[in-house]
C-alpha positions in Angstrom: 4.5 18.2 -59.2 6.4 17.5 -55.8 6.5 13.7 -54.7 5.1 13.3 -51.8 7.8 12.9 -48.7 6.6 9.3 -46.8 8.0 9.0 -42.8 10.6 5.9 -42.5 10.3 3.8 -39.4 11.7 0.6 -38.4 10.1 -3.0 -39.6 9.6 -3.6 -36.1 8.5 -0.3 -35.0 5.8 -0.4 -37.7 4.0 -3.3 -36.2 4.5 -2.3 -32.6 2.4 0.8 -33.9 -0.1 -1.2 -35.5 -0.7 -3.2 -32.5 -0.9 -0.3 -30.2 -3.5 1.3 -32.4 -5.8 -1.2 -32.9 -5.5 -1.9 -29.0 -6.6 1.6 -28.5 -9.7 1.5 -31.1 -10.7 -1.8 -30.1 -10.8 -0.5 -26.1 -12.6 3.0 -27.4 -15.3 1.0 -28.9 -16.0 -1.7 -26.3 -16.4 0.9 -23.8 -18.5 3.4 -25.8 -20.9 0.4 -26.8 -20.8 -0.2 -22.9 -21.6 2.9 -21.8 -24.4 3.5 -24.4 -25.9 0.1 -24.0 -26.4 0.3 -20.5 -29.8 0.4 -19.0 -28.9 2.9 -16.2 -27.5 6.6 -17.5 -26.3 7.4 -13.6 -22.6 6.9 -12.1 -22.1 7.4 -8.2 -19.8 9.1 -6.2 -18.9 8.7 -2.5 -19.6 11.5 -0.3 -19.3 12.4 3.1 -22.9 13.0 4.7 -22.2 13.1 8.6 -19.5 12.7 11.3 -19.9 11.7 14.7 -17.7 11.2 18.1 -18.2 9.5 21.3 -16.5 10.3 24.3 -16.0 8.8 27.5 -14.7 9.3 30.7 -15.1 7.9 33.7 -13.9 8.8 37.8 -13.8 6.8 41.1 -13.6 6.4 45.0 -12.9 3.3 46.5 -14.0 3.4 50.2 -12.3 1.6 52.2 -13.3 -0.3 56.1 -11.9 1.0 58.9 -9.0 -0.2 59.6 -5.6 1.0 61.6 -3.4 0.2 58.4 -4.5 2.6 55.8 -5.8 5.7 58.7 -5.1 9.0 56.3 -4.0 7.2 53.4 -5.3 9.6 50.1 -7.5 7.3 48.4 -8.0 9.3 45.5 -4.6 8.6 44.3 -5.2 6.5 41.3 -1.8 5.0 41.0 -2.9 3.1 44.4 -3.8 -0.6 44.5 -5.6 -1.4 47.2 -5.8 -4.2 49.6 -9.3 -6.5 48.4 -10.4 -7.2 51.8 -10.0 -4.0 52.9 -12.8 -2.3 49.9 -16.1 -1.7 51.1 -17.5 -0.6 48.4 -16.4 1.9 45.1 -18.5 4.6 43.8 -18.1 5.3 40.1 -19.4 7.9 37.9 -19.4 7.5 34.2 -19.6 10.4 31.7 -20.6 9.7 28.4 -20.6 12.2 25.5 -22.2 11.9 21.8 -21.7 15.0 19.2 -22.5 14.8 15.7 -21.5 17.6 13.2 -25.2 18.7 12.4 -28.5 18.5 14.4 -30.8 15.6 14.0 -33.2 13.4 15.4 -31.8 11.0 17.8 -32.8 8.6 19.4 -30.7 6.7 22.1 -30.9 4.0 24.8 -28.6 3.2 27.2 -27.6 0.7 30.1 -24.9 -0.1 32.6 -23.9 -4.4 33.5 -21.5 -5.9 35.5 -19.6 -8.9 34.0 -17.9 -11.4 36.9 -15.3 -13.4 34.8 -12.9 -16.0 35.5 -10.4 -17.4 33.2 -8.3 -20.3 34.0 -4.6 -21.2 32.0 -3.8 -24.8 30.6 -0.9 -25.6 28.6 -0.6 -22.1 27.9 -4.5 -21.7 26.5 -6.4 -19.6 28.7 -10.1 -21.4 29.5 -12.9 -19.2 30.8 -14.5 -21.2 33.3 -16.9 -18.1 34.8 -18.9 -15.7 33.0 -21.9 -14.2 34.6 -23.8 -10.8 34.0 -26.4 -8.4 36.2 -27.8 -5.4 35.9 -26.2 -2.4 37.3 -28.3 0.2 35.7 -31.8 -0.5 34.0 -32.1 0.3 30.3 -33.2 4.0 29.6 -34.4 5.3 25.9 -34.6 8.8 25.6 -35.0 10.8 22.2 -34.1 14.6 21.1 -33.6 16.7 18.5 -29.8 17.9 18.5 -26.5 17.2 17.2 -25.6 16.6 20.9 -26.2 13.6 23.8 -24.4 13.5 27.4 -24.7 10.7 29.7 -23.6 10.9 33.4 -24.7 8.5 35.6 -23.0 7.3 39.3 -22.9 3.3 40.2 -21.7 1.9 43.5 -19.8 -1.0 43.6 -19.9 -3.8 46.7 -18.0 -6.3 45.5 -16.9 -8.0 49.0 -19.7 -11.0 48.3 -18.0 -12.0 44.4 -14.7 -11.7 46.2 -15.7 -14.4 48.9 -17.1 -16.8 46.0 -14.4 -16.8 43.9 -11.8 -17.4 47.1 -13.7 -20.0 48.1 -13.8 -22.0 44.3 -10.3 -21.4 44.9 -10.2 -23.3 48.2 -12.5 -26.0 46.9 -10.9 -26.9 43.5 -7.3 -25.9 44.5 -6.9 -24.2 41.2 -5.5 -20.8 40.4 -7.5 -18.5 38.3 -7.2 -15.2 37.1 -10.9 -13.1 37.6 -12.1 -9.5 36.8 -15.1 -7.6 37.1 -16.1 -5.5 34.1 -18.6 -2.5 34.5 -19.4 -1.9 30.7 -21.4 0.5 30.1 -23.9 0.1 26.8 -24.7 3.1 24.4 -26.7 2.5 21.4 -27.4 6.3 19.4 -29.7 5.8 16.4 -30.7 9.0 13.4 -31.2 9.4 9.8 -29.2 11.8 7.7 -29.8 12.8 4.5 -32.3 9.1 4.1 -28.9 7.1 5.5 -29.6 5.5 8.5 -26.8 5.9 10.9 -26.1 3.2 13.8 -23.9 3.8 16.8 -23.1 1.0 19.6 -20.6 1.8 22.0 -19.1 0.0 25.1 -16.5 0.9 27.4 -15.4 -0.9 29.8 -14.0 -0.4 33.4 -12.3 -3.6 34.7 -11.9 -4.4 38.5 -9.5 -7.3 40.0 -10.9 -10.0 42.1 -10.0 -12.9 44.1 -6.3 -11.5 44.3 -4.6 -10.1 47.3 -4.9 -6.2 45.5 -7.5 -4.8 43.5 -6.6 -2.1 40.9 -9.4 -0.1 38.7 -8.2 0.2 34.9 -9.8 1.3 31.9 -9.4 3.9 28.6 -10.1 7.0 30.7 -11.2 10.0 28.4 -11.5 8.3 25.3 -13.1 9.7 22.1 -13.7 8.2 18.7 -14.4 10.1 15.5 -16.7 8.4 13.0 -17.2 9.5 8.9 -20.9 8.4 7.3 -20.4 8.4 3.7 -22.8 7.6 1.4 -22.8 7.4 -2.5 -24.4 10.0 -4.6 -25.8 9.5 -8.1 -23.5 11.3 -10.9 -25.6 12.3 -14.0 -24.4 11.8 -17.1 -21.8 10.2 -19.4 -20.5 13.2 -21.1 -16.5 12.9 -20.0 -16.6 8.9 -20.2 -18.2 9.3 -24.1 -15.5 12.6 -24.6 -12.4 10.5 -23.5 -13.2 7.5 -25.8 -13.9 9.1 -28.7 -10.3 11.0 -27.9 -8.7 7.4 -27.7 -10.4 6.7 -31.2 -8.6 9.4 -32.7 -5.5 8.6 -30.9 -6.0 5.1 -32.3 -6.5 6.3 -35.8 -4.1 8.7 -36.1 -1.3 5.7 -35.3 -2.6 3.5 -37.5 -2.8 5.6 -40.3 0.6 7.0 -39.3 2.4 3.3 -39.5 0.5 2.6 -42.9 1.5 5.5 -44.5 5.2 5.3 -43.5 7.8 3.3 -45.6 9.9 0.8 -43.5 13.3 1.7 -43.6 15.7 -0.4 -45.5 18.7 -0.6 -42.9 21.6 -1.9 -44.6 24.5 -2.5 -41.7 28.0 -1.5 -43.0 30.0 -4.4 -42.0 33.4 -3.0 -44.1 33.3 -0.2 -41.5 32.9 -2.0 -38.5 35.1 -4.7 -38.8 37.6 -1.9 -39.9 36.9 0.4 -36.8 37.2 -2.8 -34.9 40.6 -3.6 -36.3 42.3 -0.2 -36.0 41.2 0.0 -32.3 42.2 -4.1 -31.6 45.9 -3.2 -32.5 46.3 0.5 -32.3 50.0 -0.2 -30.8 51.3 -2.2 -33.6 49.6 -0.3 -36.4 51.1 2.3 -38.3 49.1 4.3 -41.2 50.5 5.3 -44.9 49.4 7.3 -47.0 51.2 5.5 -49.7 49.6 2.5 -51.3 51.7 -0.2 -51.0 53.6 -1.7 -53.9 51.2 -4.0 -55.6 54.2 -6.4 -57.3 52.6 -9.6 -56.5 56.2 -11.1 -56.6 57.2 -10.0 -53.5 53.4 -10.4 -51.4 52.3 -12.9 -49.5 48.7 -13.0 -48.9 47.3 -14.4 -45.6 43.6 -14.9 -45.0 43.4 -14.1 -41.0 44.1 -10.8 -39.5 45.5 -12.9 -36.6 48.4 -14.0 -38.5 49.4 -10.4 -39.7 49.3 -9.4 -35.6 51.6 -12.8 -34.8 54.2 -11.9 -37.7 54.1 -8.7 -36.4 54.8 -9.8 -32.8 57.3 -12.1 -33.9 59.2 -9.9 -36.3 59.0 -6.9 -34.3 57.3 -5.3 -36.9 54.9 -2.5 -37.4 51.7 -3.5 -39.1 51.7 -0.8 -41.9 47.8 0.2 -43.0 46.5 2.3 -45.4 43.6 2.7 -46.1 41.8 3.3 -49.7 38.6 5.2 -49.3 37.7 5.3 -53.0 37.4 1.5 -52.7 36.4 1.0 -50.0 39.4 -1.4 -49.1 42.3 -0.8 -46.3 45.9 -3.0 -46.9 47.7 -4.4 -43.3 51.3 -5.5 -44.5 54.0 -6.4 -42.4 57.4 -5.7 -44.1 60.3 -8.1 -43.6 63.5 -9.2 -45.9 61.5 -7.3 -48.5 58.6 -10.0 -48.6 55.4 -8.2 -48.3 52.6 -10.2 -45.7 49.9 -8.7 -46.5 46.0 -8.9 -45.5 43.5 -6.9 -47.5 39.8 -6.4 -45.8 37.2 -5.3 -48.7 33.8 -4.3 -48.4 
């Protein structure tokens, strides 16, 4: 009957196995006793239900007094500043768009506030000092059934009175201040999709300078925002989580078996042929091989105990280092001849 053949493997490799298999069946287990014991049977996954933008865009007039400095001037140019004294008033319209990627209910309100601010800068930290709100348009709350909302409404702006007030603070507490009028414009868009409840509150703002010599109108113009809903849907089943443990089990039990079964190899290092190797390639200059096994009259051989003494005779004498090399034994012979005295140095396994 034929022996049966057992794997070799390393002492060290052996118990690296071990440990990695009874890892792997400890971490299979735990997480199939997890899975099973759990109350719920359901996973999630996240899903994209809805999408959404809101756009807006706004356009303006500033109409100025009359005046004989700015006669034909094109005020529609809207890289102009304009004088502040000079404004009578600035008409505004303000488009607002809302389009969602599938029809639903919404509902919507809207409203439109100005915001008179005044920020003052000590030490570097900037102070508000002014901060007042009113009503530019009144709240409006309006409903429909689409995937779609636009908004355009038109507000005129007299601004001449804020200007006065704020020039006269100026006067009065002989501070400088830096002051702006915002026109923000609030859009609040409410539906459900797919039982999600989806929420969106948008403000844009248009900001106006005050209480300075010129007046410039800024703001994102043209704007648009894209928003994802996602919502997380229930995932049935256990089948792949149970599959992939009970593949790490047999991953697991395969190595272990694997490193009990195999026979840890006995690996005996060869120092004769090493330190020989290492020898021959030391002093490949100096050293000369025989074939011929040197004489072995032990009247004319002087034995030395250190390699490094053969190499220094060998310097010193201007000598070869004769080798030869006995393979039967297992032994190589380093002699350096001189006045017929053999110095000799034998290295045996």
């Amino acid at each position: 009957m034929r022996a049966k053949h057992k794997n070799r493997i390393r002492k060290s490799s052996k118990y690296l196995y071990i440990i990695i298999a009874v890892a792997l069946i400890a971490l299979s287990i735990f997480h199939f006793i997890t899975n099973v014991g759990s109350e719920s049977n359901t996973s999630k996954k996240t899903q994209q239900i809805y999408s959404y933008t809101n756009k807006f865009g706004y356009n303006y007039k500033v109409n100025l007094k009359d005046n004989e400095y700015t006669q034909g001037m094109n005020t529609d140019d809207k890289s102009l500043a304009f004088i502040t004294s000079l404004i009578d008033n600035i008409q505004l319209q303000l488009d607002y768009e809302y389009k969602g990627d599938k029809s639903s209910s919404l509902v919507y309100d809207y409203e439109v506030i100005g915001r008179t601010q005044a920020v003052y800068t000590k030490d570097g930290e900037e102070q508000k000092i002014i901060e007042k709100n009113d009503t530019l348009l009144e709240k409006k709350e309006e409903s429909k059934q689409d995937n779609n909302i636009k908004i355009s409404e038109g507000i005129e702006l007299d601004l001449e009175e804020n200007n006065n007030l704020l020039n006269e603070l100026k006067k009065d507490i002989g501070i400088s201040f830096a002051a702006t009028y915002s026109v923000i414009m609030k859009v609040n868009v409410k539906t459900e999709v797919d039982g999600e409840t989806v929420s969106s509150n948008y403000s844009p703002v248009i900001t106006i300078d005050l209480a300075e010599k010129t007046t410039k109108i800024k703001g994102d113009n043209n704007k648009e925002e894209k928003q994802y809903i996602a919502k997380q849907i229930p995932r049935t089943g256990k089948g792949p989580s149970v599959l992939l443990d009970i593949v790490i089990l047999v991953i697991g039990i395969f190595i272990f078996r694997y490193a009990i079964n195999s026979k840890v190899a006995n690996i005996v290092r060869n120092e004769y042929k090493h330190e020989l190797n290492r020898l021959l390639k030391l002093c490949q200059d100096k050293i000369v091989r025989v074939n011929t096994k040197p004489d072995t009259n032990m009247s004319n051989v002087v034995l030395v105990k250190d390699f490094g003494e053969i190499v220094k005779l060998s310097e010193e004498l201007f000598k070869p280092i004769l080798c030869y090399i006995d393979e039967t034994q297992d032994e190589a012979w380093f002699s350096v001849m001189s006045n017929s005295v053999d110095y000799r140095y034998v290295l045996m396994k």
